[in-house]
C-alpha positions in Angstrom: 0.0 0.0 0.0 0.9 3.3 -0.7 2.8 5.3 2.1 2.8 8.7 0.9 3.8 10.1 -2.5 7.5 8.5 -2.0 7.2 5.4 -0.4 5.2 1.8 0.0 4.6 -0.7 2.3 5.0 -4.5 1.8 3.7 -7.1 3.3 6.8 -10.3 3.6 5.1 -13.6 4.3 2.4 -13.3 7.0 4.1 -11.4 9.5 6.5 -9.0 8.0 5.9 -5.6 6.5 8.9 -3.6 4.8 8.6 -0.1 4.4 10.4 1.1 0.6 11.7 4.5 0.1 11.4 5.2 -3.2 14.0 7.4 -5.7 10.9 9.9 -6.6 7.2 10.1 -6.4 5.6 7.0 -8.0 1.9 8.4 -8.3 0.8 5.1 -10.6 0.8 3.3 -6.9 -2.4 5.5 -5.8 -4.2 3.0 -8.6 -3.2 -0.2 -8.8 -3.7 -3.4 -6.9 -0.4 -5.2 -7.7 2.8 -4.3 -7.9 6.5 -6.5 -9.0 10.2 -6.1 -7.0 12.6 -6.6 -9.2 16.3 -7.5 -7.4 19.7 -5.6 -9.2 22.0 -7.7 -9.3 21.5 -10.6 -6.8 18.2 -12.6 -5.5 18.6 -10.7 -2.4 17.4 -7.7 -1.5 19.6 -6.0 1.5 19.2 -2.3 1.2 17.3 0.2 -1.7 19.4 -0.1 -3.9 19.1 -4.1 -4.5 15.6 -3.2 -5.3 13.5 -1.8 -8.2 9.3 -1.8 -7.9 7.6 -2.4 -11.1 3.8 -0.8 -11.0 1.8 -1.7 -13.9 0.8 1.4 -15.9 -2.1 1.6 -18.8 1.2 2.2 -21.2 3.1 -0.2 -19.4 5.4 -0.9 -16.6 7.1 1.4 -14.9 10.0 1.3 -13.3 10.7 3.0 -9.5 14.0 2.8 -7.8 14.2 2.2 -4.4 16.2 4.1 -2.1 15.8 2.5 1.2 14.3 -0.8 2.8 13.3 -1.2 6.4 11.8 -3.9 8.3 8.7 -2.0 10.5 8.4 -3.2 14.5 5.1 -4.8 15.6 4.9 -1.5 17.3 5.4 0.6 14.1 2.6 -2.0 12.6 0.4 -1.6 14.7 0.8 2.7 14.3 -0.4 2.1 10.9 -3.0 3.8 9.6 -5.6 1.0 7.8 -5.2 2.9 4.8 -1.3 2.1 4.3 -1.3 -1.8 6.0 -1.0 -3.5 3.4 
């Protein structure tokens, strides 16, 4: 879900949510309902700039760099707002 103009949250599995920073504003995430991660250069994805989120577009994909990853707290999960838990 989309956690302000520059940034998403993730949900990981059942449990997990990762918060990604993203290079610039990626306003195609207000509309869609799924999004890809794409790694750089290994399978894993460590920090931002491992990572590159692919929103589907009506022209086609488009590309957003990420900037940052961080693993939210159970308390920064609960804080959420039900509008950006994804």
């Amino acid at each position: 879900k989309e956690a302000g103009r520059e940034a998403v949250n993730i949900r990981v599995g059942v449990r997990d949510i990762y918060r990604l920073d993203l290079f610039s504003t990626c306003d195609e995430l207000r509309w869609t309902e799924t999004i890809g991660l794409e790694s750089r250069g290994s399978s894993w994805i460590c920090s931002g700039l491992d990572a590159v989120l692919i929103v589907p577009t009506a022209t086609g994909p488009r590309r957003c760099p990420v900037t940052a990853v961080h693993k939210l707290s159970d308390d920064e999960i609960k804080a959420l707002d039900r509008k950006v838990r994804p």
